[in-house]
ZASEVEX-194760 format. One line per field, with one value per residue (C-alpha): residue in one letter; x, y, z. Coordinates in nm, 4 decimals, always signed. Each point is the difference from the previous one (the first is absolute). Layout:
BEGIN
aa <- A,...
x <- X,...
y <- Y,...
z <- Z,...
This chain:
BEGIN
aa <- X,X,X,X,X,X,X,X,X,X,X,X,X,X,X,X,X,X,X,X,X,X,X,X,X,X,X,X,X,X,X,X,X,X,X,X,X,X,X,X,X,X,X,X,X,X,X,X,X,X,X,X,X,X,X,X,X,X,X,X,X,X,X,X,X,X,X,X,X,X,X,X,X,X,X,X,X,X,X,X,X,X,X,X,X,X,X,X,X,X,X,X,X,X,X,X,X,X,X,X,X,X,X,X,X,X,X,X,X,X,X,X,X,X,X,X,X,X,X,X,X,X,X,X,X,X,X,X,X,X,X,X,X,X,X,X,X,X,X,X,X,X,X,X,X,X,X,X,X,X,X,X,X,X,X,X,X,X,X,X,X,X,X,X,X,X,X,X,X,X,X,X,X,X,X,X,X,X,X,X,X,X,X,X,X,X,X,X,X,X,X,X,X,X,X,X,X,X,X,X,X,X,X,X,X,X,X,X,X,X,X,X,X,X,X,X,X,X,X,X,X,X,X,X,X,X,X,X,X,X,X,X,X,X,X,X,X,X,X,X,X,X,X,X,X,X,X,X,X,X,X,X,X,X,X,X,X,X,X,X,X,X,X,X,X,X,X,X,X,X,X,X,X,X,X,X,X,X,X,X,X,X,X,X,X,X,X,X,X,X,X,X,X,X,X,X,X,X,X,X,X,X,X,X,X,X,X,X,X,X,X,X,X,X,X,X,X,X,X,X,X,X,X,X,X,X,X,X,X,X,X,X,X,X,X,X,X,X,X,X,X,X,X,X,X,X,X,X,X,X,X,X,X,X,X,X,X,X,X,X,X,X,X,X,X,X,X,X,X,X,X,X,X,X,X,X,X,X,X,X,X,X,X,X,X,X,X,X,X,X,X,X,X,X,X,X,X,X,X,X,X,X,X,X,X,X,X,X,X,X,X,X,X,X,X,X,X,X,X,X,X,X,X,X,X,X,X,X,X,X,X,X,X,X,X,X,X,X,X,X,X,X,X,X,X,X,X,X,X,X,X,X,X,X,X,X,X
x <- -1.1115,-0.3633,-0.1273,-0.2077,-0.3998,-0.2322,-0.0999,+0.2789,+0.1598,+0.4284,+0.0859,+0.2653,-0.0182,+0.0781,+0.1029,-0.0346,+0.3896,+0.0627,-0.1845,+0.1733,-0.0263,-0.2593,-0.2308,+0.1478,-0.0420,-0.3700,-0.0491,+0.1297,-0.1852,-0.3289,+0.0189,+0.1188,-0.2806,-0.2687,+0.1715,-0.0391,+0.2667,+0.2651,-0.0425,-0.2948,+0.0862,+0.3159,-0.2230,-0.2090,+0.3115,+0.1451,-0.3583,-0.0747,+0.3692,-0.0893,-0.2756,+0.2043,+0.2916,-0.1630,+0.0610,+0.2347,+0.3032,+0.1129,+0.2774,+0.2396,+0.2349,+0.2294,-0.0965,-0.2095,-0.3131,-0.0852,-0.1489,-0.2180,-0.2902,+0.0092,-0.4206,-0.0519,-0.2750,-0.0063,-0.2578,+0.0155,-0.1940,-0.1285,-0.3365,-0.2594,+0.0985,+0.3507,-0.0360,+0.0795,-0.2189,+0.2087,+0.3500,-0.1495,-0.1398,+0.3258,+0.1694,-0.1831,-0.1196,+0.2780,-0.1604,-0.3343,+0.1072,+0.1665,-0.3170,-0.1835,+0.2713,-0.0320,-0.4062,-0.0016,+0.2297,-0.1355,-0.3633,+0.0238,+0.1510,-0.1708,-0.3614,+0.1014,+0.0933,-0.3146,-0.1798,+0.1697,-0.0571,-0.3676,-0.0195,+0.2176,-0.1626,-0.3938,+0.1369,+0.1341,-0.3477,-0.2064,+0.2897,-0.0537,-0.3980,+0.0465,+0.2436,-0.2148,-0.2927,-0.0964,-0.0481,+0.3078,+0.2306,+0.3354,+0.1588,-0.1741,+0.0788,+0.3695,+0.0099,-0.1624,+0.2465,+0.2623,-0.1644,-0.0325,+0.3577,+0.1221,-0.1649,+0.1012,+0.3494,-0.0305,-0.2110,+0.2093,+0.0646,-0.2069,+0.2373,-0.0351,+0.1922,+0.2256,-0.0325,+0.2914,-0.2114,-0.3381,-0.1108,-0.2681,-0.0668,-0.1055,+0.2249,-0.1527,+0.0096,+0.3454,+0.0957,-0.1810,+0.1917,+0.3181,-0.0545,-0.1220,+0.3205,+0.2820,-0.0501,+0.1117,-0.2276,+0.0261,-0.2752,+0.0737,-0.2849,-0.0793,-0.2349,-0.0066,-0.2517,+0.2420,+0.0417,-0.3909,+0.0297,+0.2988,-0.2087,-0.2585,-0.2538,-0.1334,+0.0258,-0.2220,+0.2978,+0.2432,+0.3080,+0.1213,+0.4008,+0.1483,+0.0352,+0.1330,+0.2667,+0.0808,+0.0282,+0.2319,+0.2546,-0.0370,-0.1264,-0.2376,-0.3662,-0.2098,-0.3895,-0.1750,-0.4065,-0.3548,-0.0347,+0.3838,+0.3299,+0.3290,+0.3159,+0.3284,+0.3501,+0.1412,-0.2310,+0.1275,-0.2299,+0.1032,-0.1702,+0.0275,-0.2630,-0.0679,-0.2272,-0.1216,+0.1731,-0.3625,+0.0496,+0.2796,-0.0630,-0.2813,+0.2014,+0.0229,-0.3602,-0.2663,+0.0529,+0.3326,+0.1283,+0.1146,+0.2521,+0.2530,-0.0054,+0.0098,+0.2977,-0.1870,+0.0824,+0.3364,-0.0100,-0.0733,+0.2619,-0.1723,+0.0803,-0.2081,+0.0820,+0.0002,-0.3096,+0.0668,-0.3591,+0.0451,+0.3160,-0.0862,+0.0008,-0.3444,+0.1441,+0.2691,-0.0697,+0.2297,+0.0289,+0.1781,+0.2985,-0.0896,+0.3878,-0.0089,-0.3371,+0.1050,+0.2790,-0.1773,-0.2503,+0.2375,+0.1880,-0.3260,-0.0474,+0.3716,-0.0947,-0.3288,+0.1734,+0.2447,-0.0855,-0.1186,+0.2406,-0.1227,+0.1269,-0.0851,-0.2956,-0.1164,-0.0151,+0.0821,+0.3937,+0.1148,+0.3122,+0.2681,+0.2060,+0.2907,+0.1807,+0.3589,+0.2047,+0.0374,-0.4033,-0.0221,+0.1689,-0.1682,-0.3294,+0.1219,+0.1158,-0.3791,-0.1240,+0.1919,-0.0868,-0.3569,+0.0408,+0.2023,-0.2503,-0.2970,+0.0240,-0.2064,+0.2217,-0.0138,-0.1122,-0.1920,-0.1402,-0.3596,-0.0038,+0.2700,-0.2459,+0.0302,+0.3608,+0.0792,-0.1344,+0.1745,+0.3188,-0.1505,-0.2084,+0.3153,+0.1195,-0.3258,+0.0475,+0.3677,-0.1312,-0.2698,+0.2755,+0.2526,-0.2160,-0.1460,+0.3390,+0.2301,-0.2679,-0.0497,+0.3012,+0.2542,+0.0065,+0.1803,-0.1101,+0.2530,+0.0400,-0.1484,-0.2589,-0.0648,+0.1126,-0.3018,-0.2785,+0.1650,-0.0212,-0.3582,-0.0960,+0.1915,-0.2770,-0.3091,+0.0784,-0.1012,-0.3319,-0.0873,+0.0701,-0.2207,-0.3052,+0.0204,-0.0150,-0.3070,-0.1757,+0.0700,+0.2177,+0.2985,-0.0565,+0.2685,-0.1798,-0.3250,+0.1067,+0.1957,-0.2996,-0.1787,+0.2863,-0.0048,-0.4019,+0.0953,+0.2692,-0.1761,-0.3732,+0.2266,+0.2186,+0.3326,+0.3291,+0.1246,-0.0319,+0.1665,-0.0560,-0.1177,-0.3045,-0.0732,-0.0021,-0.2001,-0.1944,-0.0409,+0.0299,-0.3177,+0.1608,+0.3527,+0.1348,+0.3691,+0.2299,+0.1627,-0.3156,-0.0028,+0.3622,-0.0698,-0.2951,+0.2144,+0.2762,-0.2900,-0.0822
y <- -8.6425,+0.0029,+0.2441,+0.2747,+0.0185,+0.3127,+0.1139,-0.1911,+0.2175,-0.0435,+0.3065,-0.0111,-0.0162,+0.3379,-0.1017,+0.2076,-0.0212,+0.2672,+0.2538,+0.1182,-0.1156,+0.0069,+0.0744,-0.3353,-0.1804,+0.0996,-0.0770,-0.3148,-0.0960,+0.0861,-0.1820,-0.3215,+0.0593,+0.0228,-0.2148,+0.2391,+0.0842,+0.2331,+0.2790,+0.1391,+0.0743,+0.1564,+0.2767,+0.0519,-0.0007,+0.2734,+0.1756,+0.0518,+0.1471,+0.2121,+0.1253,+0.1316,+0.1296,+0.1663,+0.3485,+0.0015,-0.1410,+0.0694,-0.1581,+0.2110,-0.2303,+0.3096,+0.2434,+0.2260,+0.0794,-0.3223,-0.1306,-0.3585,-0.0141,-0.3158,-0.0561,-0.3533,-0.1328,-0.4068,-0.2192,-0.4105,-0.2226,-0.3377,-0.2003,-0.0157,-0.2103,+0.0985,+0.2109,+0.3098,+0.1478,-0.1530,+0.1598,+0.3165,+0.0128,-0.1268,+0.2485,+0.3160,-0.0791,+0.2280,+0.3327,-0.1325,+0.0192,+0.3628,+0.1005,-0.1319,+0.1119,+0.3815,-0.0078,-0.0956,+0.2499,+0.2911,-0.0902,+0.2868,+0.2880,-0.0734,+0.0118,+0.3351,+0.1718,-0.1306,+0.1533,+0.3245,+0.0337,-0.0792,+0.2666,+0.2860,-0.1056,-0.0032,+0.3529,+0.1648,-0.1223,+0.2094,+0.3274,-0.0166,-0.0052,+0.3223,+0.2055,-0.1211,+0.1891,+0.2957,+0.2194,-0.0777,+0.3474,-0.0153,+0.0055,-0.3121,-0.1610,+0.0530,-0.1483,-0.3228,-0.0417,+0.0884,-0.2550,-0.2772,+0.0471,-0.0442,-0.3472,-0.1123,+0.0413,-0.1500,-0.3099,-0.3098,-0.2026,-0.3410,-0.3087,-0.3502,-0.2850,-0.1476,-0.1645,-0.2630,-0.2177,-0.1097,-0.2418,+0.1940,+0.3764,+0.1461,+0.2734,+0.3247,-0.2182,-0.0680,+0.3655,+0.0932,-0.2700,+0.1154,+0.3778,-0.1225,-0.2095,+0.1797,-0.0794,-0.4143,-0.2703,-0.3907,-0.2087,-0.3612,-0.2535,-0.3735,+0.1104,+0.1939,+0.1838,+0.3072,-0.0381,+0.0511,+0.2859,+0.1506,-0.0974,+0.2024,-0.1854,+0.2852,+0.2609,-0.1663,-0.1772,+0.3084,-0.0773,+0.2320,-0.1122,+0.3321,-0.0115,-0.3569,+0.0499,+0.3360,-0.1434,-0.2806,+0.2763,+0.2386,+0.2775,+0.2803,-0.0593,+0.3410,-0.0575,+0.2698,-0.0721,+0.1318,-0.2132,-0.0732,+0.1438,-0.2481,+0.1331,-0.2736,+0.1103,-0.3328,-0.2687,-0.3877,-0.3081,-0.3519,-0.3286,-0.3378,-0.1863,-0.4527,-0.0695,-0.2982,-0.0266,+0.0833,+0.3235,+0.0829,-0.1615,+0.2456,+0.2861,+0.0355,-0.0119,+0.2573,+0.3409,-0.1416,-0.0020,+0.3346,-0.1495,-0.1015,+0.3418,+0.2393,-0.2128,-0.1072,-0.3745,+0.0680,+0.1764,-0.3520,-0.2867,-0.3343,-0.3507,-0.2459,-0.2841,-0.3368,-0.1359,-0.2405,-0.1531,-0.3726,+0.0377,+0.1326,-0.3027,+0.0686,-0.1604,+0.2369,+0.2515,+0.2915,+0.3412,+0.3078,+0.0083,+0.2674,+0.1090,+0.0601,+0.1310,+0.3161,+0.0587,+0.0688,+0.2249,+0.1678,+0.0811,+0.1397,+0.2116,+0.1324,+0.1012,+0.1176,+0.2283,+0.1837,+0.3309,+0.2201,+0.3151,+0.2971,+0.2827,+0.3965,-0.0474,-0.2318,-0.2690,-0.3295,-0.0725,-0.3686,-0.1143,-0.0490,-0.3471,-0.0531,-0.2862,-0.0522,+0.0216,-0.4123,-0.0235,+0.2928,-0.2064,-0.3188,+0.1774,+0.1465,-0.2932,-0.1131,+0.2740,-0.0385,-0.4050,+0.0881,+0.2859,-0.2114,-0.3189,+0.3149,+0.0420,-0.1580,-0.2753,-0.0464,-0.2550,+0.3014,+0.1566,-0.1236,+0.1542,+0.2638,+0.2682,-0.2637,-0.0002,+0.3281,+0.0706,-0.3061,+0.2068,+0.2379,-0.2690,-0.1488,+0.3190,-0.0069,-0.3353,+0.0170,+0.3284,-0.1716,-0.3125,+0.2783,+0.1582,-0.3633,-0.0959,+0.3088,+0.2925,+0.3346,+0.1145,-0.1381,+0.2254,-0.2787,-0.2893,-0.2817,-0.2264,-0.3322,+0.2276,+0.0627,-0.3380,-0.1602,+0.2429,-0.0578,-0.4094,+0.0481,+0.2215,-0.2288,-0.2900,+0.1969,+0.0798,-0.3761,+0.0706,+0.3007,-0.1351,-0.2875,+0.2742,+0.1650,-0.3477,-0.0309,+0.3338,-0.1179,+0.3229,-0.1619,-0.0398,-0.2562,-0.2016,+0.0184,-0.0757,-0.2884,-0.1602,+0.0401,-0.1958,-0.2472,-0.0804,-0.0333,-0.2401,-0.2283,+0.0182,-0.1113,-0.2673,+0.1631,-0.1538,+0.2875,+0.2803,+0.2979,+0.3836,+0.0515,-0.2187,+0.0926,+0.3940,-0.0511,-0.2200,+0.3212,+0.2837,+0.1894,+0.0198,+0.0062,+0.2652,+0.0035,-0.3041,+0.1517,+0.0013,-0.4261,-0.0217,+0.1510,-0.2239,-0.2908,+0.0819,+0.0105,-0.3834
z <- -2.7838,-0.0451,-0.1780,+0.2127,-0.1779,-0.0177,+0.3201,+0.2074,+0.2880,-0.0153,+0.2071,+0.2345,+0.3414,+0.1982,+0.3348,+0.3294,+0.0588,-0.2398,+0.2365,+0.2569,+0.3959,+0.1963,-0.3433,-0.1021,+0.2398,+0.0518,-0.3337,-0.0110,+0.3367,-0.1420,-0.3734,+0.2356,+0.2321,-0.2225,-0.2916,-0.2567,-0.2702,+0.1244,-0.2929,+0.1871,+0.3432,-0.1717,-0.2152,+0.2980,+0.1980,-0.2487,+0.0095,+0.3802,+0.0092,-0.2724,+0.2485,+0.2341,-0.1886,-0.2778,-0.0114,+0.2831,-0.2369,-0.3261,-0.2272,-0.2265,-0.1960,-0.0914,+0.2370,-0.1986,-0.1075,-0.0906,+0.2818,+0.0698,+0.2740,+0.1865,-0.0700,-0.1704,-0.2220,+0.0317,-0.1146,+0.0447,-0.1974,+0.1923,-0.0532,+0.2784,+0.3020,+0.0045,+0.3340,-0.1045,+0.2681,+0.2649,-0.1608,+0.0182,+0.3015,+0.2000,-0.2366,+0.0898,+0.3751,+0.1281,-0.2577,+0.1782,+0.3467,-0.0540,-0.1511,+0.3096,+0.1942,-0.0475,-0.0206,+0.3089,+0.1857,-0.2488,+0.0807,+0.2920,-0.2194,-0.3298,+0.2141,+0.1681,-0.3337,-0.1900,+0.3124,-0.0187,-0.4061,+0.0559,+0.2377,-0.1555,-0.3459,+0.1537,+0.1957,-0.3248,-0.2327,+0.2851,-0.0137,-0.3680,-0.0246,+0.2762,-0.2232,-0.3193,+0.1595,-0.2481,+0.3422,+0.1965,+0.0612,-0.1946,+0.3247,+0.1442,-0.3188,-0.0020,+0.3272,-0.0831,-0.3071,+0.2495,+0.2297,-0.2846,-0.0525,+0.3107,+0.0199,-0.3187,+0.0935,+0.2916,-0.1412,-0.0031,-0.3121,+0.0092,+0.0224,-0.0596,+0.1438,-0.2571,-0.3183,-0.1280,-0.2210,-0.1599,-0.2621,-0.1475,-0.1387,-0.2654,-0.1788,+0.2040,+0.3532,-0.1021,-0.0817,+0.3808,+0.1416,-0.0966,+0.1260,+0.3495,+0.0170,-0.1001,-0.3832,+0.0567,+0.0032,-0.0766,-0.2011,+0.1554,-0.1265,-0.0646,-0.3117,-0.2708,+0.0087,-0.0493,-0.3462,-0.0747,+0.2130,-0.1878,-0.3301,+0.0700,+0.2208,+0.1503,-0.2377,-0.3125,-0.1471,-0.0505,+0.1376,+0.2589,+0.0502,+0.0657,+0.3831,-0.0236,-0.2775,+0.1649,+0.3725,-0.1754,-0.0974,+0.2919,-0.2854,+0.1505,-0.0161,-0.0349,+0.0061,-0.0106,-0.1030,+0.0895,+0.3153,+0.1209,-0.0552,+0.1728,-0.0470,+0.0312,-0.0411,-0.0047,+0.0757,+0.0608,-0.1009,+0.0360,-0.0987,+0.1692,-0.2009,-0.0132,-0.2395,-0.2774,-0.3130,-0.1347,+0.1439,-0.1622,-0.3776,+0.0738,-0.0100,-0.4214,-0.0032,-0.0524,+0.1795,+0.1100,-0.3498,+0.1033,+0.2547,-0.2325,-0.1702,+0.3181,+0.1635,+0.2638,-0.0538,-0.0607,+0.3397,+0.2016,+0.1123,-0.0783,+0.2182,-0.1810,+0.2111,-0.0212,+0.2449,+0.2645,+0.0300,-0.0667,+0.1500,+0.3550,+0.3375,+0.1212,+0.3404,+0.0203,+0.2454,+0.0990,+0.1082,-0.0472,+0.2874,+0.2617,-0.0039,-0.3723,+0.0492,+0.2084,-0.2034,-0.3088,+0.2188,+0.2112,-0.3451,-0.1938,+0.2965,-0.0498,-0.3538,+0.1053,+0.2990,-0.2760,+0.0536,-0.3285,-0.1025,-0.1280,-0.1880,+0.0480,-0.1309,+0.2438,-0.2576,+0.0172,-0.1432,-0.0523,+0.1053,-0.2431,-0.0292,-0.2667,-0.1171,+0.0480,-0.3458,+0.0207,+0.0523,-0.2827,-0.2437,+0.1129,-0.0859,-0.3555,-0.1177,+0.0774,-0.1213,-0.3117,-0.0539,-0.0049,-0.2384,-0.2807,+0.0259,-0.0770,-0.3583,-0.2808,-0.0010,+0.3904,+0.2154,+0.1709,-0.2792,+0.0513,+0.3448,-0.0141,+0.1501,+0.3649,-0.0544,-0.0054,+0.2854,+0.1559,+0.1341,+0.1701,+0.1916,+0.0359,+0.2148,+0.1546,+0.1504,+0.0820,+0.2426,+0.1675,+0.0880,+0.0897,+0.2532,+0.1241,+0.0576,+0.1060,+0.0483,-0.1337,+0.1959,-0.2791,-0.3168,-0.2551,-0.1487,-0.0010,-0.2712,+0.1623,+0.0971,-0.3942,-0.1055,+0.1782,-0.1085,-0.3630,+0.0118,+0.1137,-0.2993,-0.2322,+0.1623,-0.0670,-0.4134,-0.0337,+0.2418,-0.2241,-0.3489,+0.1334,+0.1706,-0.3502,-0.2142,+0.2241,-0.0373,-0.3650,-0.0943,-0.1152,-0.3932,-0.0766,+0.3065,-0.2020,-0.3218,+0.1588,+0.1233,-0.3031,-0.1694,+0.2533,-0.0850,-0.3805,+0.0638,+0.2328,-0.1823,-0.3331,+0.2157,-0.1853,+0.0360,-0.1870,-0.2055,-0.2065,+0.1163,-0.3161,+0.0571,+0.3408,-0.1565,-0.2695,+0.2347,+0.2476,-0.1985,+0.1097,+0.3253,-0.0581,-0.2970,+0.0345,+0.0487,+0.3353,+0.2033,-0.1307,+0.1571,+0.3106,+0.0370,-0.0941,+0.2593,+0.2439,-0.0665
């Protein structure tokens, strides 16, 4: 075949029909109605169910302690014009109308209790200033203590209406967020503008990553500083993000050099798909179907209506799916193909810290499709279950070796292009290794990092 240049996108496609039912469908209804590849409405498919199932399920391969949240990072890379708005907007319109949903029918309470807290709070400020008084009796002041009390205990907490998603915040918002909504929250955007955020936009360049990384793991958070203290136990972040392949070549650049190091790349599923503009029928006008519509809404609201469990503490507790011991072995056998391709010698070497994490996300996915498809009511993961969260990981280690031959982190990618100059500025039919060393030797020392450049080409 012909060979693929530089900068040339040969991913594979990642079709809809590997998600399961009405999420599928949905999918697949909204990439044909707005001609757009099928990779992204799939990762903002996988996102908004993130959004409702995240800390409500957990996944524990060998029922243990080891334990994966179902929160999901995804990023897709597509130039400008591709109509990535449009995916996300059909995608998340159900999280929208919940939101509106219970701000409307909260308005009432949440307007009482601010009313009552203003009061009590105005009412205790005056019993304070009275018992403050130098020449108030002992007696008098007991009583207003007693008094102030009384009211605080009786003071309502303030309440907001519900929170699902956003597609802006900076670190401390996000840490607020999370504690007024029972420690979950979704970042679902058409722009980037995260990443300069996470860099250290607002904070004079220092990178502040700790609630991000944290919220990725479910880790606690403890913040505890002159102005604010948040306390989260077990907080859930996911990321549904579109944005230019600018954006993410970006990402190994100044401030975000740090990204590679702190795992927060390796943390992300990339789709960088392949663009259908030049391809689209500008006559072609459809719409989503209105039966496949309310499917997909009347099952985000099913997710959305799973009622939280908590333990003695009153804290939130996830519940637990397994796998069965043919979807166990399914998975370890993944688990294990990744690991052996890992080494030096790998195919995954140059971006074994993305691997790694690859079968865990793996588990991640297959109990989001578990509960699209069956609910949280089944405890066990069945193998076709597994088997179709595993062929769409397999898929996306060709999108993320190409996002990190873009962000320009892969060094056999780099000194492959380098090469590639030398022999096409010279017009070479041919050459020895020796040559092209000696050639390049102020950039490459040892005669393995020339082969794995060579392999690359």
């Amino acid at each position: 075949g012909e060979p693929l240049l530089f900068g040339e996108i040969d991913t594979p496609d990642i079709p809809c029909n590997l998600l399961p039912g009405y999420l599928g469908e949905y999918c697949k209804a909204v990439a044909k109605a707005t001609q757009t590849p099928e990779g992204l409405a799939v990762m903002m498919g996988l996102a908004t169910v993130a959004a409702c199932l995240q800390k409500r399920i957990e996944v524990a391969p060998f029922q243990d302690d080891y334990r994966e949240p179902v929160n999901l990072w995804t990023v897709t890379g597509l130039d400008p014009g591709n109509r990535k708005t449009a995916v996300k907007t059909a995608l998340t319109e159900p999280l929208t109308a919940y939101e509106a949903m219970h701000a409307e029918t909260m308005r009432p309470l949440i307007k009482k209790v601010s009313i009552t807290r203003d009061v009590n709070l105005k009412r205790v400020e005056q019993l304070k200033a009275k018992a403050a008084k130098p020449d108030t009796p002992d007696k008098d002041r007991e009583g207003y203590q007693a008094e102030i009390f009384q009211i605080l205990d009786e003071t309502p907490e303030e309440i907001k209406a519900p929170r699902l998603w956003i597609d802006d915040v900076t670190p401390e918002r996000l840490q607020d967020l999370m504690a007024e909504n029972g420690e979950r929250i979704a970042l679902i955007s058409d722009e980037g503008g995260i990443f300069e955020v996470m860099a250290g936009l607002y904070n004079n360049g220092r990178v502040n990553m700790n609630v991000f990384l944290q919220a990725h793991a479910g880790a606690s958070i403890r913040v505890d500083r002159q102005c604010r203290a948040v306390t989260l136990y077990h907080p859930a972040l996911s990321f549904g993000l579109a944005v230019q392949p600018d954006v993410i070549a970006d990402l190994s650049q100044g401030n975000k050099t740090r990204f590679r190091g702190n795992g927060t790349l390796a943390r992300f599923l990339y789709c960088i798909p392949r663009s259908t503009i030049g391809r689209r029928d500008v006559a072609r006008r459809s719409s989503i179907p209105e039966t496949i519509k309310a499917k997909y809404h009347t099952g985000i609201s099913s997710l959305l209506g799973i009622e939280p469990l908590f333990d003695e503490h009153g804290r939130e507790q996830a519940r637990i799916l397994t796998l069965t011991p043919d979807a166990l072995q399914s998975w370890i056998s993944f688990s294990q193909y990744i690991e052996s391709r890992q080494g030096p010698d790998g195919e995954f070497y140059a971006f074994q810290d993305w691997t790694s994490k690859l079968p865990g996300a793996a588990l991640r996915i297959a109990g989001l499709f578990h509960v699209v498809e069956h609910g949280a009511g089944v405890p066990a993961i069945d193998r076709q279950t597994i088997e179709r969260a595993l062929d769409l990981c397999d898929l996306l280690i060709s999108h993320a070796r190409r996002a990190f031959e873009i962000m320009g982190t892969d060094q056999a990618f780099e000194d492959a292009k380098v090469i590639f100059r030398w022999i096409i500025d010279n017009r070479l039919d041919s050459f020895t290794q020796r040559d092209c060393l000696k050639k390049h030797e102020g950039r490459l020392k040892r005669v393995e990092r020339l082969t794995k450049a060579l392999l690359v080409l």
